[in-house]
N, C-alpha and C positions, 0 to 999 in steps of 0.2 A: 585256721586250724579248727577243726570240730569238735564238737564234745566228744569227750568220753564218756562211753557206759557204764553204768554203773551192775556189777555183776549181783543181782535179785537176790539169791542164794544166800552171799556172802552178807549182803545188808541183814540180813533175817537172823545172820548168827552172832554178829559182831555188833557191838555198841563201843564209843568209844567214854574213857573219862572225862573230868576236867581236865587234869592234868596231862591229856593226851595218850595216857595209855589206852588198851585197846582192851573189852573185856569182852569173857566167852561163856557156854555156858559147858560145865563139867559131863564128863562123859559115862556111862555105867549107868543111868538112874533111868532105862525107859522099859525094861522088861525085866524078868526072873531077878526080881524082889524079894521073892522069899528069906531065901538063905544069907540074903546081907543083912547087915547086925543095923541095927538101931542109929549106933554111933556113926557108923560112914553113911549111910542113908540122908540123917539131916548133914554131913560137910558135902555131901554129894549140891546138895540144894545150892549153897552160895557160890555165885560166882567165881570163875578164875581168872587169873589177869592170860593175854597170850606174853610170847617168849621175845626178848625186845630183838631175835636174829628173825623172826616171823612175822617182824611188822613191815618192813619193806613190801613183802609179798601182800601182804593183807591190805594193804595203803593202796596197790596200784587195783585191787578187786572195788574198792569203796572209798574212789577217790576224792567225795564231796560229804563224807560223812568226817 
């Protein structure tokens, strides 16, 4: 059986935890800044977990991480 690839893309977005969850990075914070407030700006910054019906899919993209 051969290896699997690991799909490049997916590696670059995803890290996973300790505890095996999978984390991501939030979405909304790469242009027209202006008009968002302060307060969603830095919750934009920390990480979000993905959604545990979404790790399946995510698991067969990065299957050695």
């Amino acid at each position: 059986m051969p290896k699997i690839k690991t799909c490049r893309g997916a590696a670059k977005r995803f890290k996973t935890t300790g505890s095996g969850r999978i984390k991501r990075a939030k979405a909304y914070r790469r242009h027209i800044l202006s008009h968002k407030g302060r307060k969603r700006k830095r919750q934009l910054r920390s990480d979000g977990l993905v959604a545990m019906v979404d790790h399946e899919n995510i698991k067969k993209l990065i299957p050695y991480l």
